[in-house]
C-alpha positions in Angstrom: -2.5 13.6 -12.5 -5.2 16.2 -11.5 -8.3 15.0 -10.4 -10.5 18.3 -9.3 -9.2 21.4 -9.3 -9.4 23.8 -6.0 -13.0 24.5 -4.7 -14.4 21.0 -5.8 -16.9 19.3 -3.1 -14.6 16.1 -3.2 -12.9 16.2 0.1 -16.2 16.7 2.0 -17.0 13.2 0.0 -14.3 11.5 1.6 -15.8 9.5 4.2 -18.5 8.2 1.4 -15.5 7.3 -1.0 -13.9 5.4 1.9 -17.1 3.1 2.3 -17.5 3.1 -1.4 -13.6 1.3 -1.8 -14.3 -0.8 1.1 -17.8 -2.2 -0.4 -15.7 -2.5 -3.3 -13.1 -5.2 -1.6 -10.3 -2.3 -0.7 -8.5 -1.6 2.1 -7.8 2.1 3.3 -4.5 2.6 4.8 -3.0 4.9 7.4 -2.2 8.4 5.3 1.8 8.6 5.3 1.7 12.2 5.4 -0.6 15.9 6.3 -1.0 16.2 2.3 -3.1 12.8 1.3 -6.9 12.8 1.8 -6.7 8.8 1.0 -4.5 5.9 1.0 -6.5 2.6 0.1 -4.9 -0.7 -1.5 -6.5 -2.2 -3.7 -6.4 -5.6 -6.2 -4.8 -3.1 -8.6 -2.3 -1.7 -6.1 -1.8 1.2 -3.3 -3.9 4.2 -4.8 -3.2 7.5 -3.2 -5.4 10.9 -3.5 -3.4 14.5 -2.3 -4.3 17.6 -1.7 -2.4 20.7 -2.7 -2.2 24.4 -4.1 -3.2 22.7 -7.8 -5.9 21.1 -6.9 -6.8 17.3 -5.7 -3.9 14.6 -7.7 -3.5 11.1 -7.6 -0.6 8.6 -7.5 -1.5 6.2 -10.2 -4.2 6.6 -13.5 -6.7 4.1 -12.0 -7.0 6.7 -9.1 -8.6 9.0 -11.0 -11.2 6.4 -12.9 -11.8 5.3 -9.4 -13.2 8.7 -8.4 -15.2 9.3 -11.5 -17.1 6.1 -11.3 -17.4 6.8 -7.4 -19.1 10.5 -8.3 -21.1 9.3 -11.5 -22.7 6.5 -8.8 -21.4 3.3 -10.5 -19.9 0.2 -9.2 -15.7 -0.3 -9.5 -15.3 -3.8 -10.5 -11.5 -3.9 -10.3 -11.4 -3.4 -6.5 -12.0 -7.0 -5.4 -9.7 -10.0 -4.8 -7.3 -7.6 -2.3 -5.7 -9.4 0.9 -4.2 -12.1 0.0 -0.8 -12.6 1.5 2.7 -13.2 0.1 2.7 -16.4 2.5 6.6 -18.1 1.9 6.4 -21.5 0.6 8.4 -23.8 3.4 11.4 -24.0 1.3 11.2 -20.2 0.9 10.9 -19.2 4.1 13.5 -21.7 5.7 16.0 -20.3 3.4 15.0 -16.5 4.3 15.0 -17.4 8.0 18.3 -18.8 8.1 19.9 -16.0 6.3 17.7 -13.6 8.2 16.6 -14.4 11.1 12.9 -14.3 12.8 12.3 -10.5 12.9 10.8 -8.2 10.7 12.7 -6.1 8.5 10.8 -3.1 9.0 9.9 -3.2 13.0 12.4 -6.0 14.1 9.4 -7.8 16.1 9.2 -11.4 16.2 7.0 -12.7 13.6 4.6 -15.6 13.9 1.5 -16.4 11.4 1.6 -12.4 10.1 5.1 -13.5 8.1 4.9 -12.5 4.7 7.3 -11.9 1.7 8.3 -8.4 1.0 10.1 -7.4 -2.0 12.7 -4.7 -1.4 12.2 -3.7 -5.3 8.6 -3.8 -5.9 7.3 -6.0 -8.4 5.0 -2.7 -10.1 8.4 -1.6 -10.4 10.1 -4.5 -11.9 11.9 -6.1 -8.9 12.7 -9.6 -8.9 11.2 -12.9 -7.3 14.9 -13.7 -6.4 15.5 -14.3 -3.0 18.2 -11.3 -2.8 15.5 -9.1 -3.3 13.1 -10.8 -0.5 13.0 -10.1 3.0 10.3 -11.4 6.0 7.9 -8.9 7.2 5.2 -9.1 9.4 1.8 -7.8 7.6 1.1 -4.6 9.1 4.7 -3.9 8.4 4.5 -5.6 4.5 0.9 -3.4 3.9 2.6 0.2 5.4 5.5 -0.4 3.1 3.4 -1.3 -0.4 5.1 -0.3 -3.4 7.7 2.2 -2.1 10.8 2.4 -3.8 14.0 0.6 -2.2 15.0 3.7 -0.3 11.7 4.7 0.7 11.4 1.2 1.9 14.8 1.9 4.1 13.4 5.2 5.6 10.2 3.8 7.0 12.6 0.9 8.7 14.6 3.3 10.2 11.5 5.6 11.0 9.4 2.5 12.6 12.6 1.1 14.4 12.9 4.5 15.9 9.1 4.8 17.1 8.5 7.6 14.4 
């Protein structure tokens, strides 16, 4: 989805669109790659802006609504209520640690009160709230991961486990 084509004054905007999702409840994420100006999660989901020979595109439609409201001035009111933690229930988590063990998927670390659910199948992309489909992350790790697909979601444990 094309936001600006090449030329527009958006990217020299990009630290004032970064405050503007933060005062607006999201958090901005660490870039996954040379060709995204923003990565920010949000009560909606993970929203990502690029860069690229066709101009400045986002990930998902809200992106782009973001970024008009953000240059016409006015306040986004769907960015609130981000944060909140896939915490296990104790049943949930017993059952995950016995068949898993203590570590996180992604970085193999020991976890302690950062422990959250991650779903190997995203919900946003119909995954289940089966336990097959549930692992234990810590949060840093759950957050970096966000909606990627299943084999994303493999790539980035094998990229973290080897200190990529």
């Amino acid at each position: 989805m094309l936001i600006f084509y090449p030329g527009s004054d958006f990217p020299s905007r990009i630290p004032a669109f970064e405050d503007y999702l933060r005062s607006h409840g999201c958090e901005i994420q660490e870039k996954s790659n040379e060709y995204e100006l923003v990565r920010f999660a949000s009560a909606m989901g993970v929203g990502v802006i690029y860069t690229g020979k066709k101009g400045i595109t986002c990930n998902v439609p809200f992106v782009a609504d973001v970024v008009q409201l953000f240059m016409a001035g006015r306040p986004w009111l769907a960015g609130k209520a981000l944060g909140t933690k896939r915490t296990p229930s104790a049943k949930r988590k017993q059952a995950l640690l016995k068949r898993d063990g203590p570590l996180c998927f992604y970085c193999s670390k020991p976890m302690t009160t950062d422990m959250t659910e991650e779903h190997l199948v995203p919900a946003s992309q119909q995954g289940s709230n089966r336990l097959d489909n549930i692992v234990l992350a810590c949060f840093p790790c759950n957050q970096r991961a966000s909606h990627k697909s299943l084999v994303e979601k493999i790539k980035l444990r094998d990229q973290i486990r080897s200190g990529i």
